[in-house]
C-alpha beads as a LAMMPS data file, in Angstrom:
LAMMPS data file: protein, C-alpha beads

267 atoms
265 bonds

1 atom types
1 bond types

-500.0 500.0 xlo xhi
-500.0 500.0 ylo yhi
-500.0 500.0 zlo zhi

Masses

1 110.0

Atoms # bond

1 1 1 5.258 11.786 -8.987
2 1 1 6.256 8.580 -11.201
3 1 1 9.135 10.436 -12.611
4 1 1 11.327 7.569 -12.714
5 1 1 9.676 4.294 -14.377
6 1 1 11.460 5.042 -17.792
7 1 1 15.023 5.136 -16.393
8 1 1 14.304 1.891 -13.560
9 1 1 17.005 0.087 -15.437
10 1 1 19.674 2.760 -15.615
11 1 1 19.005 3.729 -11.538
12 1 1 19.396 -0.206 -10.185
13 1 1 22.753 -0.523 -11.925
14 1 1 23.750 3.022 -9.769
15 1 1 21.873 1.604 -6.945
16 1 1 19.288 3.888 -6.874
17 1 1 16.384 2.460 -7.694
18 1 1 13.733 4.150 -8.521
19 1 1 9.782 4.316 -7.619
20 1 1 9.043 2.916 -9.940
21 1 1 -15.537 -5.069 -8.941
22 1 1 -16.221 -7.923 -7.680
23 1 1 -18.220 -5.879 -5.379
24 1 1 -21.693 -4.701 -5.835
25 1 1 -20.586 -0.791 -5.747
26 1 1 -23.023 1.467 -3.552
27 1 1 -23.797 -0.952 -1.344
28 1 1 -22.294 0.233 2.461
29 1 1 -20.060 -1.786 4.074
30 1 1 -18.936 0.078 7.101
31 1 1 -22.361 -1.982 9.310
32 1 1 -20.758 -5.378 8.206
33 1 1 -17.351 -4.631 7.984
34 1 1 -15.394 -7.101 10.630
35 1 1 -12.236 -5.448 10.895
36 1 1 -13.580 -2.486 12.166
37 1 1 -13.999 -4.411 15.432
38 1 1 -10.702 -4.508 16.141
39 1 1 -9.890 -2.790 19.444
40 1 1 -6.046 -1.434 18.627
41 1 1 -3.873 -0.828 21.549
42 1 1 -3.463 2.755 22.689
43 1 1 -0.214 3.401 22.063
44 1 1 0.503 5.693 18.630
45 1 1 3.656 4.340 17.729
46 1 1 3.508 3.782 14.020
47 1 1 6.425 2.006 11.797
48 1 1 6.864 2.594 8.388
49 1 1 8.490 -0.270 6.841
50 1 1 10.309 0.568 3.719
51 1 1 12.602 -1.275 4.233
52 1 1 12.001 -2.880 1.131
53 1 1 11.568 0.357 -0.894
54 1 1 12.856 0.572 -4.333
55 1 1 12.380 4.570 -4.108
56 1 1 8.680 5.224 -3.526
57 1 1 9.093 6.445 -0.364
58 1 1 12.904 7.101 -0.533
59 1 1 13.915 9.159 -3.456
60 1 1 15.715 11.216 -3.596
61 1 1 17.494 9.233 -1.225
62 1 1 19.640 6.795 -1.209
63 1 1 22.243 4.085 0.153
64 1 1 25.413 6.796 -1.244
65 1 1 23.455 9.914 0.458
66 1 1 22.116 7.757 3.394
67 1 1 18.364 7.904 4.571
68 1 1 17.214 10.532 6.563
69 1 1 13.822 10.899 8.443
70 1 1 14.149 14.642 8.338
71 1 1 15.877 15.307 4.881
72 1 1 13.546 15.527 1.689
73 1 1 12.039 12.330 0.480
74 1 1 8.622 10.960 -1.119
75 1 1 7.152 10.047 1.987
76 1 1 7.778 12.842 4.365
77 1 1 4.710 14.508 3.767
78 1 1 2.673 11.778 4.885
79 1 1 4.490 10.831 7.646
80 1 1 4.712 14.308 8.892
81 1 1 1.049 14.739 8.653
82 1 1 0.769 11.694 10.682
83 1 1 2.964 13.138 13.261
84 1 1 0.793 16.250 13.615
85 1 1 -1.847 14.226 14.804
86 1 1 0.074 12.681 17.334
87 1 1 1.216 9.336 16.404
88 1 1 5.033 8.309 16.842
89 1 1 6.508 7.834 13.354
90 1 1 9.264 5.921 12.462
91 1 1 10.612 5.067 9.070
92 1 1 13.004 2.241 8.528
93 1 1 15.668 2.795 5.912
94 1 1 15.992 0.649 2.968
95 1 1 18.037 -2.513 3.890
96 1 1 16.753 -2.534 7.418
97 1 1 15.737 -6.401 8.731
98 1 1 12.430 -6.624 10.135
99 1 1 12.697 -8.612 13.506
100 1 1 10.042 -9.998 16.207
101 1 1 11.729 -7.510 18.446
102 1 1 11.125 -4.654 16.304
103 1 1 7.738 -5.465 15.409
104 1 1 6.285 -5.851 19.288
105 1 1 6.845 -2.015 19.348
106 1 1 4.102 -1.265 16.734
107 1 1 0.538 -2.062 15.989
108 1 1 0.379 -0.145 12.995
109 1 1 1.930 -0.202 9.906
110 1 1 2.406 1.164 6.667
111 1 1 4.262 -0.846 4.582
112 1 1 5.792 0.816 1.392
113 1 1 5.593 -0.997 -1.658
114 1 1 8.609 -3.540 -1.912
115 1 1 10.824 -3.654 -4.326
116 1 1 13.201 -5.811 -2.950
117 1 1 12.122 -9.722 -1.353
118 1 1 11.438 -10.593 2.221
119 1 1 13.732 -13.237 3.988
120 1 1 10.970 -16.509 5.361
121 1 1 12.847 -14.746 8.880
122 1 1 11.213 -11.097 8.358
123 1 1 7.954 -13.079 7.036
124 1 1 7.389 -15.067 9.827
125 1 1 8.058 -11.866 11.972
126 1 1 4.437 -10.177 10.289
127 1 1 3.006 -13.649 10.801
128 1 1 3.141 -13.184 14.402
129 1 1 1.992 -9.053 14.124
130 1 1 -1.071 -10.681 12.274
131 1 1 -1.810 -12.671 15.544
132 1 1 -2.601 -9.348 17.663
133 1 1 -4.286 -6.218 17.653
134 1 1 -2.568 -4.088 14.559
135 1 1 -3.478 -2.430 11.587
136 1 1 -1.903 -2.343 8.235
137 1 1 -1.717 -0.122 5.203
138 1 1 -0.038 -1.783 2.053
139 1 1 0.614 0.148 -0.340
140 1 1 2.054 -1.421 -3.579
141 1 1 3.618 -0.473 -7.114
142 1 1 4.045 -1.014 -10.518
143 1 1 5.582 -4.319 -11.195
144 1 1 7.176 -3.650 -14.239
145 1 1 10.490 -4.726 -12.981
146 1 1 9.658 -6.792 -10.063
147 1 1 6.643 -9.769 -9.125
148 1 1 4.661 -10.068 -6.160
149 1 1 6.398 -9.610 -2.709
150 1 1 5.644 -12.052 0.056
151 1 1 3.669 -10.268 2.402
152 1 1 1.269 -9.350 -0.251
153 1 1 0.626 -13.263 -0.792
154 1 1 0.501 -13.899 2.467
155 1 1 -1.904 -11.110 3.384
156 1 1 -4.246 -13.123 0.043
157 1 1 -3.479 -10.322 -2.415
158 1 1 -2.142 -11.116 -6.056
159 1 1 -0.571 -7.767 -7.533
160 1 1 0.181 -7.906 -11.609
161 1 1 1.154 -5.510 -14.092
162 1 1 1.911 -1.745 -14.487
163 1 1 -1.357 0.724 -15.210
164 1 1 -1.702 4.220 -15.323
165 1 1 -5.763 5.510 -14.570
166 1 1 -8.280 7.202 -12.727
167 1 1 -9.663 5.466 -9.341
168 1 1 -13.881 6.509 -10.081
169 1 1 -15.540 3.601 -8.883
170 1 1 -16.309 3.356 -5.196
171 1 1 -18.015 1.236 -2.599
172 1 1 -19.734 3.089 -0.010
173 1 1 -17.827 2.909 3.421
174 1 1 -16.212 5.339 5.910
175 1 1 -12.654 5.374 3.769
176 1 1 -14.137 6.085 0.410
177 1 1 -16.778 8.913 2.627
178 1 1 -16.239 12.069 0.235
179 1 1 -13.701 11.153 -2.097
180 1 1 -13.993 12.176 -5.801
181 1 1 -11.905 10.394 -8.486
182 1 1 -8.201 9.872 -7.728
183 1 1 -5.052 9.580 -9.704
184 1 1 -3.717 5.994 -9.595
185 1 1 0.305 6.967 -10.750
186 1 1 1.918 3.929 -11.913
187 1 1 0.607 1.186 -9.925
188 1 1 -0.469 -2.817 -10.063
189 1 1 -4.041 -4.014 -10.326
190 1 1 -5.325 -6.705 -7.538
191 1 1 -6.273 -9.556 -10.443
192 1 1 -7.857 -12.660 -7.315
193 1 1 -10.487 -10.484 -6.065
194 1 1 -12.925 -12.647 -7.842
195 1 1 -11.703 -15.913 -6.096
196 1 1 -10.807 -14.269 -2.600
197 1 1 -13.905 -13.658 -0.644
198 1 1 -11.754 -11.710 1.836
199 1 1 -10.625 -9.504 -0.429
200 1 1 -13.770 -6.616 -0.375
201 1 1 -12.427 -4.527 -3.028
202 1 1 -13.374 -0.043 -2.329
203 1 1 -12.069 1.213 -5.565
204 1 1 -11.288 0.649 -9.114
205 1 1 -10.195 1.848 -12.271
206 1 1 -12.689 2.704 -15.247
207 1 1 -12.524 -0.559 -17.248
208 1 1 -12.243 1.736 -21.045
209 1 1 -10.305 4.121 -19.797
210 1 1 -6.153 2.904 -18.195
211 1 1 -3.535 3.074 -19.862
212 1 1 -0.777 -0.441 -19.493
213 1 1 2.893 0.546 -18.740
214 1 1 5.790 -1.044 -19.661
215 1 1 4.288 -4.103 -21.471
216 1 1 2.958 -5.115 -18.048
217 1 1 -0.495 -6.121 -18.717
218 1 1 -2.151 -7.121 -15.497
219 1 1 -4.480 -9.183 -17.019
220 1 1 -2.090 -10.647 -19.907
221 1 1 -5.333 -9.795 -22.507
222 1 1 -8.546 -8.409 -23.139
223 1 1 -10.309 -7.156 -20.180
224 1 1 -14.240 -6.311 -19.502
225 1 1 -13.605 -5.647 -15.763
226 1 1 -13.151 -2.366 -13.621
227 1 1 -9.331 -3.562 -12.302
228 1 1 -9.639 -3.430 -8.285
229 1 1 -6.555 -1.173 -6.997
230 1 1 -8.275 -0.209 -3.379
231 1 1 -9.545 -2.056 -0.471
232 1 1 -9.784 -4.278 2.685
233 1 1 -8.493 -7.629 3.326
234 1 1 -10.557 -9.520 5.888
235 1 1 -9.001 -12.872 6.652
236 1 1 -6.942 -11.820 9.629
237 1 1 -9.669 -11.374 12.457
238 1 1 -6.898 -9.317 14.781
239 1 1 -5.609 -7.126 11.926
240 1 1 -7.133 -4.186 9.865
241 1 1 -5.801 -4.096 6.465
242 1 1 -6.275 -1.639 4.025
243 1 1 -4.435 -1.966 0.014
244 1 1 -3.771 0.377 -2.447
245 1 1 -1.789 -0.436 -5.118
246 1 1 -0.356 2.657 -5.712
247 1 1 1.851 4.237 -2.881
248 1 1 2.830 8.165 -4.872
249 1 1 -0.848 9.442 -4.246
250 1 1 -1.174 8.777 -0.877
251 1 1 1.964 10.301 0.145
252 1 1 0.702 13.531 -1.367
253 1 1 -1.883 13.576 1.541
254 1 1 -4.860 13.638 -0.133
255 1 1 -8.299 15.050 1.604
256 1 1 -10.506 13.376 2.660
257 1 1 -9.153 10.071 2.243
258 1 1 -6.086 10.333 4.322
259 1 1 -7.570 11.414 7.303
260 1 1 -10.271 8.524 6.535
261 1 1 -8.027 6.298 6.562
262 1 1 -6.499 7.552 9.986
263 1 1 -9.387 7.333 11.626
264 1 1 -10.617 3.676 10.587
265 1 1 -7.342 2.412 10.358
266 1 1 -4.940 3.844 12.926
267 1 1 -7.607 5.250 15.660

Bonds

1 1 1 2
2 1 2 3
3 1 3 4
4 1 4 5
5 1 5 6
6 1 6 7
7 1 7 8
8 1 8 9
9 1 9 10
10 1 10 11
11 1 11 12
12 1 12 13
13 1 13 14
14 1 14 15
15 1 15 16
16 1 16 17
17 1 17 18
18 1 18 19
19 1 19 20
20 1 21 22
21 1 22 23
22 1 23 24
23 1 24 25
24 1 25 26
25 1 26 27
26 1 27 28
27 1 28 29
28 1 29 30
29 1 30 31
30 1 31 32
31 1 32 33
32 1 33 34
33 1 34 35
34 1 35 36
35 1 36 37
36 1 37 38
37 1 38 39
38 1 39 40
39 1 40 41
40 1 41 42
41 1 42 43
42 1 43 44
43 1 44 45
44 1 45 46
45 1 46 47
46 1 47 48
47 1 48 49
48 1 49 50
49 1 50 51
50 1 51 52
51 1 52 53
52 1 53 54
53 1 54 55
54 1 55 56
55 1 56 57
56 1 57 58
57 1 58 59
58 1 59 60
59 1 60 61
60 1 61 62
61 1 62 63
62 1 63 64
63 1 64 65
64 1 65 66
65 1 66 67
66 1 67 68
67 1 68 69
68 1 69 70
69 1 70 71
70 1 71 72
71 1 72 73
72 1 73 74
73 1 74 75
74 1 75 76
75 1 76 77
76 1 77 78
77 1 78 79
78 1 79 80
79 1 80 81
80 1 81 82
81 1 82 83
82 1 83 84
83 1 84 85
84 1 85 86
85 1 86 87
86 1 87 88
87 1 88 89
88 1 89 90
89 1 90 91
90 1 91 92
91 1 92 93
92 1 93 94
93 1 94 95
94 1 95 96
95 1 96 97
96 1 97 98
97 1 98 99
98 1 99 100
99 1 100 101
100 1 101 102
101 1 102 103
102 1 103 104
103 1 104 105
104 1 105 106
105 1 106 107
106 1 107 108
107 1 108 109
108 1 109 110
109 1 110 111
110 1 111 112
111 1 112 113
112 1 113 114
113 1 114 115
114 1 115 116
115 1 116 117
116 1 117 118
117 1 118 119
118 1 119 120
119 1 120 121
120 1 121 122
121 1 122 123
122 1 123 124
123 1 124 125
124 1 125 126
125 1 126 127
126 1 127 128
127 1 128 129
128 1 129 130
129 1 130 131
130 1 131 132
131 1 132 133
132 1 133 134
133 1 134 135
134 1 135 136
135 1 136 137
136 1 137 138
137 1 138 139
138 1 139 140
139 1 140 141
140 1 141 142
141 1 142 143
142 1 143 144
143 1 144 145
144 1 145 146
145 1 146 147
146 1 147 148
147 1 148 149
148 1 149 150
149 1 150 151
150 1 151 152
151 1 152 153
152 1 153 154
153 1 154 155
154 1 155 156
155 1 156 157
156 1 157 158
157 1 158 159
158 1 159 160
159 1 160 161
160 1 161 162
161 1 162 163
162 1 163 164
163 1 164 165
164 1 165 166
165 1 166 167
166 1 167 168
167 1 168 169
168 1 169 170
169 1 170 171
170 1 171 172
171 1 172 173
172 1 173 174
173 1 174 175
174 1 175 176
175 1 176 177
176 1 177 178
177 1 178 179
178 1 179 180
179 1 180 181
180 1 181 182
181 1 182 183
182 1 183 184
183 1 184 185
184 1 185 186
185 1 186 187
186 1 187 188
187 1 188 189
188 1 189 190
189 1 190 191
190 1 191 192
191 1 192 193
192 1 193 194
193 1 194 195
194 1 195 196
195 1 196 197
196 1 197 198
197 1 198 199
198 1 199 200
199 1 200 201
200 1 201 202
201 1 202 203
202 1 203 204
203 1 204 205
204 1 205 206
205 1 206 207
206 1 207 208
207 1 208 209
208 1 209 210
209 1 210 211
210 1 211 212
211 1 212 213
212 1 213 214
213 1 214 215
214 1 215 216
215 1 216 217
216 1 217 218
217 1 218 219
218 1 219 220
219 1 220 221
220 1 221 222
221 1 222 223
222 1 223 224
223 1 224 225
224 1 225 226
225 1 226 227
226 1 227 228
227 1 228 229
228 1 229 230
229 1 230 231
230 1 231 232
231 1 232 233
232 1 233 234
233 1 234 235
234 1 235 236
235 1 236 237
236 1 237 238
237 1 238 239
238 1 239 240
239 1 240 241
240 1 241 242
241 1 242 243
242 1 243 244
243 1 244 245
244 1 245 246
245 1 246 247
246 1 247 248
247 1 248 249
248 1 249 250
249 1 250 251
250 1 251 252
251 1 252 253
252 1 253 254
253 1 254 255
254 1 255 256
255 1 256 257
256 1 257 258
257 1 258 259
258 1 259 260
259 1 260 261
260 1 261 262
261 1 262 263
262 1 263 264
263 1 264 265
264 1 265 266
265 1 266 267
């Protein structure tokens, strides 16, 4: 839950901070859909990389208590429903460098939404995952108190503002298979799917009906558009990449989508 947007300010000074269409819809995309080509390795090992996280994943966590894979935090859930179906899971604690060395270990990801900035060192680290067989899911979050992070640019994704809404407007496709409308807690709105042709966008708000947090207007006035929050990014031919720019539903393992996005992402 997005318990903790109102008192962001308070929690950094402690240092605990916390968690904080351009698509014709119907039309299926799973026949033409290019990074579903991608033959991943068959290894299960996946990383979780928060080591950027600003309490998404963490809290109630933090650097005073330590981080704990097997204490209570945001993101157990999902990465113990992960771990019941056989993958590897590791989570990185927050202040953890992201390394070439690290990264040959995994082809999967999930990277938790970052609060804190990448060094060029840790970027150029995902530049070279991007090069082989992987698969990504980015999950971002509000950006009331934070911009853009680096690998979201890099992967062609611009993340703005801080809305509150209802995802119920969906593309046909194998992750969106069954899903009825979902709770977007808190999150930032994908505003370049327009002028990105890579960007295939799966899901987005109802244009009359989210609510802006924070002052944090995505779209810095008047909108007539559905604001994209959900999809695929399809500029890296060796990489599947999934976005959602909210990481707190997710990690309440939500059915069906979680296990659809297991089995096109991770399998």
């Amino acid at each position: 839950m997005k318990l903790y947007i109102y008192t962001a300010v308070v929690l950094i000074v402690l240092t605990v901070v916390a968690c904080q269409k351009s698509i014709e819809l119907g039309e299926d995309l799973s026949l033409q859909d290019p990074s579903h080509s991608v033959k991943l390795p068959t290894g299960k090992n996946i990383l979780v990389d928060a080591s950027k996280d600003g309490g998404v994943w963490w809290f109630p966590q933090s650097p005073i208590t330590g981080f704990s894979e097997t204490a209570d935090h945001q993101g157990k859930d999902l990465a113990n429903y992960l771990r019941s179906l056989g993958f590897h899971v590791d989570e990185l604690p927050r202040g953890a460098v992201i390394t070439d060395q690290l990264m040959e270990k995994y082809s999967r990801i999930i990277r938790v939404a970052a609060f804190f900035s990448y060094s060029d060192d840790e970027i150029e680290a995902y530049k070279k995952f991007l090069k082989r067989p992987g698969a990504i899911l980015l999950l971002q979050d509000h950006l009331s108190y934070t911009k853009n992070d680096k690998l979201s640019e890099l992967l062609g994704l611009t993340f703005r503002g801080a809305v509150d809404g209802t995802i119920t407007n969906f593309t046909s496709h194998e992750i969106t298979a069954g899903i009825g409308d979902f709770p977007f807690i808190a999150g930032a709105v994908v505003t370049n799917s327009d002028n990105n042709p890579n960007i295939v966008v799966l899901g987005s708000l109802d244009k009359n009906n989210y609510t802006i947090l924070n002052n944090s207007d995505p779209f810095n006035g008047p909108n007539n558009t559905s604001p994209p929050v959900m999809g695929l990014v399809n500029n890296f031919p060796n990489t599947r990449i999934f976005f959602l720019g909210d990481g707190n539903g997710i990690e309440m393992v939500p059915q069906p989508l979680t296990q659809n996005l297991v089995n096109w992402l991770f399998n």
